[in-house]
VOPAGU-2260 file (C-alpha; in pm, 1 decimal, decimal comma):
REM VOPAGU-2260
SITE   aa  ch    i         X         Y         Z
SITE  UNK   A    0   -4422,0    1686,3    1246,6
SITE  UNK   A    1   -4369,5    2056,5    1326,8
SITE  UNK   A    2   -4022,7    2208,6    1367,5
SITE  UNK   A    3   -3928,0    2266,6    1722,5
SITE  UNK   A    4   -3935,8    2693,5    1596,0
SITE  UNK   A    5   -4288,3    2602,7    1469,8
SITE  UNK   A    6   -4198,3    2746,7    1137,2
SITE  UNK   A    7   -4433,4    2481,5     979,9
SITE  UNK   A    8   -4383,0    2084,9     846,7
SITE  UNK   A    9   -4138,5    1898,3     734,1
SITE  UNK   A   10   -4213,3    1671,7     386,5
SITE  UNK   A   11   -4010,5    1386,8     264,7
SITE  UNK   A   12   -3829,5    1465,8     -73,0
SITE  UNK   A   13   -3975,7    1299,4    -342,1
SITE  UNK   A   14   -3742,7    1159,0    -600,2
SITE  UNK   A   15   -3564,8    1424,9    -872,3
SITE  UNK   A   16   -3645,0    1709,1    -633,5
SITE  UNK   A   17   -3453,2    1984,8    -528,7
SITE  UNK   A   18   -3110,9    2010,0    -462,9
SITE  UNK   A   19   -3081,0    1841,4    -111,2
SITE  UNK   A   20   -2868,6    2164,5      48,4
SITE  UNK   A   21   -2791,1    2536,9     -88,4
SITE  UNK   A   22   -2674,1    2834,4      43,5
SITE  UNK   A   23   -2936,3    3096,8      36,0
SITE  UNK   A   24   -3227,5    2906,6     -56,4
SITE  UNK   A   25   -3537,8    2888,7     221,6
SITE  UNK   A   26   -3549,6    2508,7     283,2
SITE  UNK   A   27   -3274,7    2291,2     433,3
SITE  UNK   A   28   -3196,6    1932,9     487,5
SITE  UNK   A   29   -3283,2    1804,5     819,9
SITE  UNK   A   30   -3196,3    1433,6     993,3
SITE  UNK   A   31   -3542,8    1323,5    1170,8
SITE  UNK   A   32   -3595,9    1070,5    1459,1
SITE  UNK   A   33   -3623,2     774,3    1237,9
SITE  UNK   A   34   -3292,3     839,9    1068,7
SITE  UNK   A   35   -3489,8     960,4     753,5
SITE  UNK   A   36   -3406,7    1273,2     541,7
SITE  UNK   A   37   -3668,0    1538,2     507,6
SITE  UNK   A   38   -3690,5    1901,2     391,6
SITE  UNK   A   39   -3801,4    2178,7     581,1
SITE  UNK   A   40   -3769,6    2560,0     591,7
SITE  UNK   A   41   -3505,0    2713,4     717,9
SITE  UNK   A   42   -3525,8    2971,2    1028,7
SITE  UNK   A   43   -3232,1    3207,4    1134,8
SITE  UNK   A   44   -3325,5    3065,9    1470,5
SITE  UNK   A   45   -3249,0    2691,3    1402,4
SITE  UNK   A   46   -2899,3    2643,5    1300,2
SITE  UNK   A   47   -2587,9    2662,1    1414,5
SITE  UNK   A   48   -2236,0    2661,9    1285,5
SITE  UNK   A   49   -2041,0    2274,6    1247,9
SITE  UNK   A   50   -1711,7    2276,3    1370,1
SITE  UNK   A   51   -1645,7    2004,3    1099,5
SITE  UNK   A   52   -1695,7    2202,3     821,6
SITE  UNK   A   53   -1903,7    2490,5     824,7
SITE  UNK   A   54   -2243,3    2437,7     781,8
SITE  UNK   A   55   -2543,6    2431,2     952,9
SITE  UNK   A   56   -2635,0    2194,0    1249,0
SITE  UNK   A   57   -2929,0    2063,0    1412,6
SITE  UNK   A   58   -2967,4    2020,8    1780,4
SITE  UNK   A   59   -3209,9    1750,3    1964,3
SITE  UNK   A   60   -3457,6    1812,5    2203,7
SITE  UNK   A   61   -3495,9    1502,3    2486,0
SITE  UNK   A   62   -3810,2    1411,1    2251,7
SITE  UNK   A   63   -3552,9    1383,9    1959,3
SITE  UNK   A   64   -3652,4    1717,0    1757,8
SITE  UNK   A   65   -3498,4    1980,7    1598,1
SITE  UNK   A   66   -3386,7    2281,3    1867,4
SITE  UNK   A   67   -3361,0    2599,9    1736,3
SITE  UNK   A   68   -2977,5    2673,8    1790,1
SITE  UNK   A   69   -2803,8    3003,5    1629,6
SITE  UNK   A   70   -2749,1    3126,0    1290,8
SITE  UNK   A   71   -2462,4    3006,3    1084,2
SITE  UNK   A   72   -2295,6    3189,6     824,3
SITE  UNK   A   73   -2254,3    3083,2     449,4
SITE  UNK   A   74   -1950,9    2846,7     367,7
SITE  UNK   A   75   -1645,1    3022,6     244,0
SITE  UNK   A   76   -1601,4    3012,5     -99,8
SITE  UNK   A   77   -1282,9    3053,3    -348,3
SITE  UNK   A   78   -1231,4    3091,8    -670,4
SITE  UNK   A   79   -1357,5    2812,9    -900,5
SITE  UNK   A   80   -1067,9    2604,8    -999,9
SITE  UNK   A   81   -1096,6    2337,9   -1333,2
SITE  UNK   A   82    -736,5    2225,9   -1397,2
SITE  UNK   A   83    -596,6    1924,7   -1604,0
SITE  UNK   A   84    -411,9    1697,2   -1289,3
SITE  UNK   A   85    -287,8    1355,4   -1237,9
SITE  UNK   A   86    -488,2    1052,6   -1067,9
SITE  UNK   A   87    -179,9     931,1    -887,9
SITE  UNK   A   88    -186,0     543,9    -752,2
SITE  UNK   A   89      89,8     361,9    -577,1
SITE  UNK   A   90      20,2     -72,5    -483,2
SITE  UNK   A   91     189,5    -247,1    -265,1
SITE  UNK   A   92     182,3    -472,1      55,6
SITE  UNK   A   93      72,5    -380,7     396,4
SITE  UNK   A   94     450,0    -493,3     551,6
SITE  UNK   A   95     603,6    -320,0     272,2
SITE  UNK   A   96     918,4     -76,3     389,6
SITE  UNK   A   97    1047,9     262,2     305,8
SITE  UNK   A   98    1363,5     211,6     479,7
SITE  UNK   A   99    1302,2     190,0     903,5
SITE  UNK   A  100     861,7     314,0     813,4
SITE  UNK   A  101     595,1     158,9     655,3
SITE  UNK   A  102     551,5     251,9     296,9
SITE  UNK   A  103     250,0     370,6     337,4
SITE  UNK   A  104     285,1     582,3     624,8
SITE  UNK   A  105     606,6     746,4     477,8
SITE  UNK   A  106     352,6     821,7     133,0
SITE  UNK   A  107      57,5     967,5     335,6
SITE  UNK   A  108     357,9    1208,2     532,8
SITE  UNK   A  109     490,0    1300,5     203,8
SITE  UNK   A  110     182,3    1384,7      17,3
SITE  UNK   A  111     112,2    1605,2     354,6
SITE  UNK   A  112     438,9    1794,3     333,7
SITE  UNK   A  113     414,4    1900,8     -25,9
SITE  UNK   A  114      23,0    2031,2      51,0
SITE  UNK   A  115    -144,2    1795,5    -211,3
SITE  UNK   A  116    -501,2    1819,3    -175,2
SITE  UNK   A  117    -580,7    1491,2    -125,1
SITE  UNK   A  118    -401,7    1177,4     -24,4
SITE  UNK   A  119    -571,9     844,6     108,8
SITE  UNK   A  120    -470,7     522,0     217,2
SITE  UNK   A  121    -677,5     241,0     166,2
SITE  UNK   A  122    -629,3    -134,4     256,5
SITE  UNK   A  123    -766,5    -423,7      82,9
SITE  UNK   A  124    -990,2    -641,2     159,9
SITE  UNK   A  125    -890,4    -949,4    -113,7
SITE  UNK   A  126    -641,8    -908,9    -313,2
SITE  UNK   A  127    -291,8   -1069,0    -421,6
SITE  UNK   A  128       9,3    -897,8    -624,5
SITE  UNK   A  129     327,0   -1066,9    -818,2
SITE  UNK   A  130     495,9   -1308,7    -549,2
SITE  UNK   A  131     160,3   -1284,2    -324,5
SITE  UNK   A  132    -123,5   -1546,4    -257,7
SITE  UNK   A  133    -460,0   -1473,0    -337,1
SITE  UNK   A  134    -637,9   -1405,8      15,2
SITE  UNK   A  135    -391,8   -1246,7     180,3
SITE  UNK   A  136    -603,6    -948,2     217,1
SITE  UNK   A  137    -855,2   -1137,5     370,0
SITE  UNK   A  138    -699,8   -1140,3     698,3
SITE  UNK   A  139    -794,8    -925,8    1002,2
SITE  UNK   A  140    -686,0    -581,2     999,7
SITE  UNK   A  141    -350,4    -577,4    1176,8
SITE  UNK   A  142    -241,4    -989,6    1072,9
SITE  UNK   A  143    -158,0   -1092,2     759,4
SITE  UNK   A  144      19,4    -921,5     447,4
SITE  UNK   A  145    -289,5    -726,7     286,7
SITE  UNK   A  146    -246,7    -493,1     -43,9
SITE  UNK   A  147    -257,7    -131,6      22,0
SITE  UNK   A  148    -379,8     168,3    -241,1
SITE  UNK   A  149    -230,4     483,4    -195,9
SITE  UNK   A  150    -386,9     722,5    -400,0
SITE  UNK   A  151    -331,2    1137,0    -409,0
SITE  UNK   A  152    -450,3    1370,9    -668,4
SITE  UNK   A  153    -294,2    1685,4    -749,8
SITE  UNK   A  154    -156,9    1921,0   -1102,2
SITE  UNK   A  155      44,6    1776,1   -1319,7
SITE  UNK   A  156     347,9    1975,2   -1222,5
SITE  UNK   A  157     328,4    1892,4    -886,0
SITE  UNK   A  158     250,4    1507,4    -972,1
SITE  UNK   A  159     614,0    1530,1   -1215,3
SITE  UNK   A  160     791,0    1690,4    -884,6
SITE  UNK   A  161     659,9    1372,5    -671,9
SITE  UNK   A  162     713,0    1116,5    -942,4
SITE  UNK   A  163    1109,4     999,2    -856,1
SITE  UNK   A  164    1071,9    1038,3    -489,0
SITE  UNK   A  165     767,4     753,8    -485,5
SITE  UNK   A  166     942,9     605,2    -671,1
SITE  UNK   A  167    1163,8     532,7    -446,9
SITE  UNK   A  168     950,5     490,5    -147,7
SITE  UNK   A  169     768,9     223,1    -338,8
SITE  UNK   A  170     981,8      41,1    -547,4
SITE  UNK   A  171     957,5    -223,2    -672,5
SITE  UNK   A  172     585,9    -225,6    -662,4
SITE  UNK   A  173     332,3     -42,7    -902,4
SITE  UNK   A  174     276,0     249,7    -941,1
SITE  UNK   A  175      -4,1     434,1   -1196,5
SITE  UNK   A  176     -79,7     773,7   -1313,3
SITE  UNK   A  177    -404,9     831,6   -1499,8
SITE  UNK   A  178    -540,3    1210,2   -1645,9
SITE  UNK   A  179    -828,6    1343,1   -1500,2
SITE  UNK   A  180    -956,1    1744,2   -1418,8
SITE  UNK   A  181    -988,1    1892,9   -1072,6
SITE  UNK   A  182   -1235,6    2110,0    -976,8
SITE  UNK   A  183   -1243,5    2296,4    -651,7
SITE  UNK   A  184   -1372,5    2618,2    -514,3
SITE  UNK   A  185   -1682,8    2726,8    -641,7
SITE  UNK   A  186   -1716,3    2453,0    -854,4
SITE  UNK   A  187   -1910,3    2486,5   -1197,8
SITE  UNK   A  188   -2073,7    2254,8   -1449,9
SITE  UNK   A  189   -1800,7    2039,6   -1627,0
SITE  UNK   A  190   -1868,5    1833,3   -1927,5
SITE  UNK   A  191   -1556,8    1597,0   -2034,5
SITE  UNK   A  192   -1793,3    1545,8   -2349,7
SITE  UNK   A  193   -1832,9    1093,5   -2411,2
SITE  UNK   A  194   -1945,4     828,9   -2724,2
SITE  UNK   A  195   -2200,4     606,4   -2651,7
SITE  UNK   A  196   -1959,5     324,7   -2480,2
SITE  UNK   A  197   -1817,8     612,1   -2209,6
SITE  UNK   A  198   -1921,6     746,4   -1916,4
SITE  UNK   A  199   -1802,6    1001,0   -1664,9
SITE  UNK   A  200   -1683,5     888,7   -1344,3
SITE  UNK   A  201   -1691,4    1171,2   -1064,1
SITE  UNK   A  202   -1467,0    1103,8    -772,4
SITE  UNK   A  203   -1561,0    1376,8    -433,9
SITE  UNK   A  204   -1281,7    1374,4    -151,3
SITE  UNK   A  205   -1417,4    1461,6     213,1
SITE  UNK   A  206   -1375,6    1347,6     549,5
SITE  UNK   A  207   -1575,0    1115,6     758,7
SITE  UNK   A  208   -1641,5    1396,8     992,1
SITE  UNK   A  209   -1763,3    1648,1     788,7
SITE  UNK   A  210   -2164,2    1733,2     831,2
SITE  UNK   A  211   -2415,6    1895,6     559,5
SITE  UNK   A  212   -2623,9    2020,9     927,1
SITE  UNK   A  213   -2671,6    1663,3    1075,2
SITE  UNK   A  214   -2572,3    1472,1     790,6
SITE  UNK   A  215   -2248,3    1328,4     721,4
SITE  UNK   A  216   -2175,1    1466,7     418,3
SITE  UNK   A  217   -2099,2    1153,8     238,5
SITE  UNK   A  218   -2424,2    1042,0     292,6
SITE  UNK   A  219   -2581,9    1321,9     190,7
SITE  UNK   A  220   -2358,6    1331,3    -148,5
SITE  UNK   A  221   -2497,1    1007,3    -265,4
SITE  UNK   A  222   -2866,5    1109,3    -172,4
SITE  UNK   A  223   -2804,5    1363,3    -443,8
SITE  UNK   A  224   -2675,8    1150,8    -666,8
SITE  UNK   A  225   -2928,3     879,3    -615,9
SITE  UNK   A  226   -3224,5    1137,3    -604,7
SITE  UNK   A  227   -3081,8    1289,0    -961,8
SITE  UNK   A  228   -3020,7     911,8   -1157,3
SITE  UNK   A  229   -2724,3     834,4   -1111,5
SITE  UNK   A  230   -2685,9     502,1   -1134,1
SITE  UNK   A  231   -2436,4     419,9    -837,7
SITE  UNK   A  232   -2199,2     531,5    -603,2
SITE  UNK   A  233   -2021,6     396,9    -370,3
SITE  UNK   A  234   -1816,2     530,6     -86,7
SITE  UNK   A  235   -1417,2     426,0      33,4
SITE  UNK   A  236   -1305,9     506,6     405,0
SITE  UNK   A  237    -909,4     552,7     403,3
SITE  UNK   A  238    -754,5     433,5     738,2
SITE  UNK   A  239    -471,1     689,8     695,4
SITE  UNK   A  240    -480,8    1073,7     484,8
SITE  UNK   A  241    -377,1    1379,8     445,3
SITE  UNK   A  242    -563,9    1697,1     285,3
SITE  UNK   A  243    -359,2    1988,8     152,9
SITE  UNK   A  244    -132,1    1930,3     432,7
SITE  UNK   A  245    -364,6    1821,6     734,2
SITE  UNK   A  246    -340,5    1461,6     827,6
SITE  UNK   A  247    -674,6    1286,8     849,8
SITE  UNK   A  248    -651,3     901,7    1033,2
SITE  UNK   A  249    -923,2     698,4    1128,7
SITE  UNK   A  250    -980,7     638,9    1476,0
SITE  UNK   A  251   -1182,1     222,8    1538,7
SITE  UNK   A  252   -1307,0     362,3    1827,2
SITE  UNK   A  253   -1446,7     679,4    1765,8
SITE  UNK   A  254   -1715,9     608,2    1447,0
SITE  UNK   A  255   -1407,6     645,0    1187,0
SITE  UNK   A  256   -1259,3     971,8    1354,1
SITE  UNK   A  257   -1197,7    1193,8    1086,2
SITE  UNK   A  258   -1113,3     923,2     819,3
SITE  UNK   A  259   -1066,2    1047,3     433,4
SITE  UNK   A  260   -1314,0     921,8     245,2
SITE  UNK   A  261   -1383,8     901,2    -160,5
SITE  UNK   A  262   -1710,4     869,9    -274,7
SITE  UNK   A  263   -1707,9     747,8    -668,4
SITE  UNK   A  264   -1959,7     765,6    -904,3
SITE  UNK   A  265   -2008,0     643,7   -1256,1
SITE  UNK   A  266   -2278,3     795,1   -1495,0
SITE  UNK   A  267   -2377,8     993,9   -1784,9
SITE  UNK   A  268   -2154,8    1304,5   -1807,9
SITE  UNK   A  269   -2409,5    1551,2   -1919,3
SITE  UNK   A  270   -2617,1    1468,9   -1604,2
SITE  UNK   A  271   -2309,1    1453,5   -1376,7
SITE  UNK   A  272   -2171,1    1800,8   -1492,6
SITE  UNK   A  273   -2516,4    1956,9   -1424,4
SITE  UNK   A  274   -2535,9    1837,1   -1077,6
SITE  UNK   A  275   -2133,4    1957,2    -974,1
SITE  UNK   A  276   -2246,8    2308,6    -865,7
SITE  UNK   A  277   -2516,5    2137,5    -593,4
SITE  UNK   A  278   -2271,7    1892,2    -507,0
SITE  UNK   A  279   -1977,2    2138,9    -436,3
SITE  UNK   A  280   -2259,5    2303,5    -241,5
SITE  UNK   A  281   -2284,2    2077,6      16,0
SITE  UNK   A  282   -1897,8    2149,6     131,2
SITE  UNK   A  283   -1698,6    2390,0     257,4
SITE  UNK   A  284   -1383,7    2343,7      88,0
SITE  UNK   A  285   -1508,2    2100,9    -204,0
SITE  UNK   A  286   -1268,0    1917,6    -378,9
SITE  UNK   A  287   -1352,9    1664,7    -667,1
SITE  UNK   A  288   -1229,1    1524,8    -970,8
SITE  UNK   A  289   -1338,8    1403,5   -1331,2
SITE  UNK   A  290   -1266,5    1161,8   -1562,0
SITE  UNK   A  291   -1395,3     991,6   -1898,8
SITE  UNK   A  292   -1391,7     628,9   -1904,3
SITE  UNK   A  293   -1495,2     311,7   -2121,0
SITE  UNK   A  294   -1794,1      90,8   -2025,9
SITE  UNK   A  295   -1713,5    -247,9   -2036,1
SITE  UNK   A  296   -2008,2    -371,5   -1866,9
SITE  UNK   A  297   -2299,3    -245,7   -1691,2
SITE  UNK   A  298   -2611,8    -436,9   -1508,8
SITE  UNK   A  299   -2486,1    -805,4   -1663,8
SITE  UNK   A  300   -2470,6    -610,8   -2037,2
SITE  UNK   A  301   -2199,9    -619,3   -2251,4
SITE  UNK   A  302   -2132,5    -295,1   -2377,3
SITE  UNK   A  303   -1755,6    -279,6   -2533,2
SITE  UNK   A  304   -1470,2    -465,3   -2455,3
SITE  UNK   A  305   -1158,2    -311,0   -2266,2
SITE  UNK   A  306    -857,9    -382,9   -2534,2
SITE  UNK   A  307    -865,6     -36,7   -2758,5
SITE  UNK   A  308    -962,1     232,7   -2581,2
SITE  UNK   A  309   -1050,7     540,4   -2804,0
SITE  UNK   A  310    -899,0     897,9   -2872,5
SITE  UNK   A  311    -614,8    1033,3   -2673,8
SITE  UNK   A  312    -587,8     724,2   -2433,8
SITE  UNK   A  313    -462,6     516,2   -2735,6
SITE  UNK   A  314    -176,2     717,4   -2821,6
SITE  UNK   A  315     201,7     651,7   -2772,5
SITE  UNK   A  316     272,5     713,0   -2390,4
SITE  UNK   A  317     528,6     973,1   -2343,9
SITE  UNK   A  318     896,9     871,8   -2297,0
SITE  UNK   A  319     994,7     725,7   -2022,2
SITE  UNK   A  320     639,8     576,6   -1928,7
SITE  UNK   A  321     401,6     282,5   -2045,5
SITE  UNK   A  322      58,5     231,8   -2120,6
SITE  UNK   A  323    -142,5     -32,6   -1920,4
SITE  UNK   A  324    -522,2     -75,1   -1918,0
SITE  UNK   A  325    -710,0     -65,6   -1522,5
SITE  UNK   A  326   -1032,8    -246,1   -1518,5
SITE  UNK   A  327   -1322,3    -136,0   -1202,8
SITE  UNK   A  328   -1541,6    -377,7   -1106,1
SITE  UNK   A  329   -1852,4    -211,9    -881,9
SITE  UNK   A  330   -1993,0    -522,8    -700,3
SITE  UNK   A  331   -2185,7    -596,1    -375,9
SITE  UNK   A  332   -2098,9    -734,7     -89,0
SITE  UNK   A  333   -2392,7    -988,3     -49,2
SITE  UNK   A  334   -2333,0   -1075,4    -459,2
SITE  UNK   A  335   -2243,0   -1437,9    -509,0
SITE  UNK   A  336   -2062,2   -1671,9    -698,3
SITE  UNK   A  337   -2159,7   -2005,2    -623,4
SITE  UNK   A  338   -2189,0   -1933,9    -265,3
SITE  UNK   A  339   -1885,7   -1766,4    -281,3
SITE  UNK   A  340   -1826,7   -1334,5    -255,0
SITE  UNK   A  341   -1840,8   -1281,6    -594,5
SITE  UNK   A  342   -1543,2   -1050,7    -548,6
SITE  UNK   A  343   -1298,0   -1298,5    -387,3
SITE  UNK   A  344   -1420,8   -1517,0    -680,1
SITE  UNK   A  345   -1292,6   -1293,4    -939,9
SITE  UNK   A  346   -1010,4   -1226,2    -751,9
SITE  UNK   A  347    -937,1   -1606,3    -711,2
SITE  UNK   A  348    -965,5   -1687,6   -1066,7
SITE  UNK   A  349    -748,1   -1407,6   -1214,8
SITE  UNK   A  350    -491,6   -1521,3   -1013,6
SITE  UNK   A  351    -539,5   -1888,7   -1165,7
SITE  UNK   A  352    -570,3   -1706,7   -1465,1
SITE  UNK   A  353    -224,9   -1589,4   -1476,9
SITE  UNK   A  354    -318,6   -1215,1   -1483,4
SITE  UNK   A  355     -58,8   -1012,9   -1276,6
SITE  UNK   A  356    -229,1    -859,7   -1008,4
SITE  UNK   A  357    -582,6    -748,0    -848,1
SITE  UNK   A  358    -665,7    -561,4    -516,7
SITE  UNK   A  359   -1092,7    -543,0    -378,2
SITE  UNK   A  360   -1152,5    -245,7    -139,0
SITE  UNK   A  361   -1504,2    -305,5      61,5
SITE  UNK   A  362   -1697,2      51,7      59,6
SITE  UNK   A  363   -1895,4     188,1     376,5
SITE  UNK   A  364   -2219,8     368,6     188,7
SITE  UNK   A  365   -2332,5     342,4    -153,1
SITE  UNK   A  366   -2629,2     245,5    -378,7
SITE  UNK   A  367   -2682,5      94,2    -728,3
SITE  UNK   A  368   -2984,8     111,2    -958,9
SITE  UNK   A  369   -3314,9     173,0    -752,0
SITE  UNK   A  370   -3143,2      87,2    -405,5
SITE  UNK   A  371   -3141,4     355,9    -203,8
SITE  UNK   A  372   -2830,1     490,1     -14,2
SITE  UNK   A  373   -2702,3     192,3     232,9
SITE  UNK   A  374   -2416,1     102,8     442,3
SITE  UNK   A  375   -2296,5      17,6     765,1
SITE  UNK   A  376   -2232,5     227,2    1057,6
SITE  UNK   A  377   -1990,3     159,3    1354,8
SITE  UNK   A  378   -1944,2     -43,2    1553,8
SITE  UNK   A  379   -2208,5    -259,6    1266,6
SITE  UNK   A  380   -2079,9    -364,2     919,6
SITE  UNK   A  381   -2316,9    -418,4     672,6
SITE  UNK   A  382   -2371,2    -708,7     408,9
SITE  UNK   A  383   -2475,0    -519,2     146,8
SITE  UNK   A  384   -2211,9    -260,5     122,6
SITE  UNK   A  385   -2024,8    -223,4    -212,1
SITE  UNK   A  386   -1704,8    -356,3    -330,7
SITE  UNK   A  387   -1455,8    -207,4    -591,8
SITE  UNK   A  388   -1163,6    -460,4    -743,9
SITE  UNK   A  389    -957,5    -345,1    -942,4
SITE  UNK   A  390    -757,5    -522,4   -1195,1
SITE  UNK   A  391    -428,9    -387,5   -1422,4
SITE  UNK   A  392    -266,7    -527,3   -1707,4
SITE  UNK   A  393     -99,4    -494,9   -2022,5
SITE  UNK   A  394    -372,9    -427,8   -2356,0
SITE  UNK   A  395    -236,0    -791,5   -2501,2
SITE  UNK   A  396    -358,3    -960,3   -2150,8
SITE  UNK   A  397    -667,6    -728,0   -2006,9
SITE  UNK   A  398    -868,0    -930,9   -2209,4
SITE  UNK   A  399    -831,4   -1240,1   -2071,5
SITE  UNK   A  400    -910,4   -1068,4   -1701,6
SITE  UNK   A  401   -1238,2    -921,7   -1910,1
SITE  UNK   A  402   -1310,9   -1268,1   -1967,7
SITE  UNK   A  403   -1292,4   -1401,1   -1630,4
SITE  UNK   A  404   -1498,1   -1122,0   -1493,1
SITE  UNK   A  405   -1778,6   -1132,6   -1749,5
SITE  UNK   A  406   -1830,5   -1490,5   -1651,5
SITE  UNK   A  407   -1837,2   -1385,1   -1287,1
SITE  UNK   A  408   -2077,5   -1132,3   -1277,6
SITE  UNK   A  409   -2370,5   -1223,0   -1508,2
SITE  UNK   A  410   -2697,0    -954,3   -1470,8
SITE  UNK   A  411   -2513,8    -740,4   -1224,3
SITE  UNK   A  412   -2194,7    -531,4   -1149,9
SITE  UNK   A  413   -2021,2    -274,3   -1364,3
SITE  UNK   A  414   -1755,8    -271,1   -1487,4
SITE  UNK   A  415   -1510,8      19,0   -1652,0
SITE  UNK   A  416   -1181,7      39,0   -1798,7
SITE  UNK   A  417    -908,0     337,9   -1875,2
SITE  UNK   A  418    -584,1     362,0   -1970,8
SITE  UNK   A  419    -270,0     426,1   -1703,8
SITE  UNK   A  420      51,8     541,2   -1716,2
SITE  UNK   A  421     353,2     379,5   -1519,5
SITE  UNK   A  422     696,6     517,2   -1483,8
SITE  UNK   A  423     921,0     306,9   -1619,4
SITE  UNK   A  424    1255,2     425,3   -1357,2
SITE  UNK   A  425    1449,0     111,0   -1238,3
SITE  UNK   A  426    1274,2    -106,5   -1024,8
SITE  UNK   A  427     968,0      -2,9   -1159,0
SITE  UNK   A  428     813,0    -281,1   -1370,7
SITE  UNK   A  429     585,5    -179,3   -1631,4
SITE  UNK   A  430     425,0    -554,9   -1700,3
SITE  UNK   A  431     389,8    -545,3   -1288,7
SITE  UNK   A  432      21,4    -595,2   -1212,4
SITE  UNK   A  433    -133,3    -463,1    -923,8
């Protein structure tokens, strides 16, 4: 297949190849007919500036090639940005109230006004909390009670300047706070330096409508990822946001609108930190953030188990705060469990368990091991997308949810833990689970 410029062939990238998309380089990624990726060179003639963020953009010819189009510009670029901040995660229930508005709508409006870079609203797809039936999140989208994530990233300052007026919002559910560095900007190579038992998990915040030329970028992210051996990623659509100050909501019937999305990956740090500056490259305004944490659990392996966690993340929590252990559990969709979703399984038998709390978010895109990138796209939702529960207790009981988990997911899933913080103000239960 020739470009439509006739500047010569497009190949297919073989794996560990080039970075997928960089400014100034003479190749660029382009979407063909058959929905594949492929690599060709780029023309001044053939691309044109996205209104979503920036980058180039392919038009399509009534045969369904590339049209040569205009030239776009390089993305803007700051300053690169590496700064200690605060992983910042609120739980509660979907009918929860802040007063006359809905808890989480009154978080997402506050995380706008104060300009944090990133807040995100997720609801859960299985999940229960103390006082709530396992299930409940299993309900359609607008019936029911589900469990709701809020999570917002942002300095440590600004996180201490937030902390009381949550509080309040969201009392007297949970709420978590967890150390991790944020890198925006022209973003750099970053090693958070790990033992044997850790790994680095990268978290990238973007919006569903944001295009590396006619890729959606989130996509395009986890090609990289996949293409450099990483072993999985998986990605979260937020039906409410908010981006230093610009609300982001998705829209059912307009392919997600401009929905927030997270794409998290877990892997070796050394191989993560090398690929940040390709990754940032693939954004206009990139914003991600880092963080060390233990492997539990990876591919049905036992690697450590979740109830000391090393260094730093054993010591005394500061005053005022206490220290509770969150366990991940990357699953599919399609795993089972006795016939059953291997996630609502686990979630089931914590609860009969007795461990406080657990909340499973379904992804939209991902990939594990040698399966390529997947998902569904609207109006479609796919079987084999992934599925992140997460589970948080007290060191004396995360083993017993360990336990339960291992026994649930034998040869597959990972699993992680890392140590949170939770404010200990009144109404704010520190043995609350999630």
């Amino acid at each position: 297949m020739r470009l439509a410029d006739g500047t010569g062939p497009t190949e297919a990238f073989p794996a560990g190849d080039e970075p997928l998309a960089a400014a100034g380089v003479g190749e660029v990624l382009w979407r063909q007919p058959d929905d594949a990726l492929a690599r060709g060179p780029r023309s001044p003639r053939t691309a044109v500036l996205s209104t979503a963020d920036g980058f180039c953009a392919l038009g399509a010819t009534e045969a369904g090639h590339a049209s040569p189009l205009a030239v776009a510009p390089r993305p803007d670029r700051s300053a690169a940005v590496d700064e200690d901040a605060v992983f910042f995660t609120s739980y509660f229930r979907e009918r929860h109230r802040a007063g006359a508005r809905s808890t989480g709508g009154a978080l997402i409006d506050l995380y706008g006004r104060r300009s944090v870079p990133a807040g995100v609203l997720l609801r859960a797809v299985e999940g229960y909390g103390p006082g709530q039936p396992a299930g409940a999140g299993r309900a359609l989208p607008l019936s029911g009670d589900p469990s709701v994530t809020a999570v917002a990233v942002d300095t440590a300052p600004r996180i201490d300047g937030l902390l009381d007026e949550v509080a309040g919002i969201v009392r007297p559910q949970l709420i978590t706070l967890e150390r991790v560095r944020l890198l925006s900007g022209e973003i750099t190579p970053v090693w958070l330096g790990e033992s044997p038992s850790e790994a680095t998990r990268l978290t990238i915040y973007c919006g569903h409508a944001d295009r590396v030329y006619q890729v959606p970028a989130f996509e395009a992210a986890c090609e990289l990822l996949y293409r450099r051996g990483v072993p999985g990623a998986t990605v979260l659509s937020g039906v409410d946001g908010s981006a230093g100050g610009r609300r982001h909501r998705a829209q059912f019937l307009r392919h997600g609108g401009d929905a927030p999305l997270m794409v998290i990956a877990v892997g070796s740090g050394e191989r993560i930190a090398m690929m940040l500056p390709d990754l940032g490259g693939l954004f206009r305004h990139p914003l991600m953030a880092v963080a060390k944490v233990r492997l539990c659990k990876r591919d049905g392996r036992a690697v450590s188990r979740p109830e000391t966690l090393p260094g730093a993340d054993a010591a005394a929590p500061p005053a005022g705060m206490a220290s509770q252990i969150r366990l991940t559990v990357y699953t599919s969709e399609a795993a089972r469990v006795h016939g059953e979703p291997a996630h609502r399984a686990i979630v089931r038998r914590l609860r009969s368990a007795g461990v406080g709390g657990a909340t499973s978010q379904r992804g939209t895109w991902g990939f594990h091991g040698e399966h390529a990138p997947h998902g569904g796209h609207f109006p479609r939702h796919g079987h084999h997308v992934p599925v992140v529960t997460t589970v948080i207790d007290r060191a004396e009981r995360i083993g017993v949810a360990f336990d339960v988990i291992d026994a649930l997911t034998p040869g597959r899933g990972l699993v992680t833990a890392e140590t949170v913080l939770t404010p200990r103000p009144a109404g704010v239960r520190a043995d609350q689970g999630s």
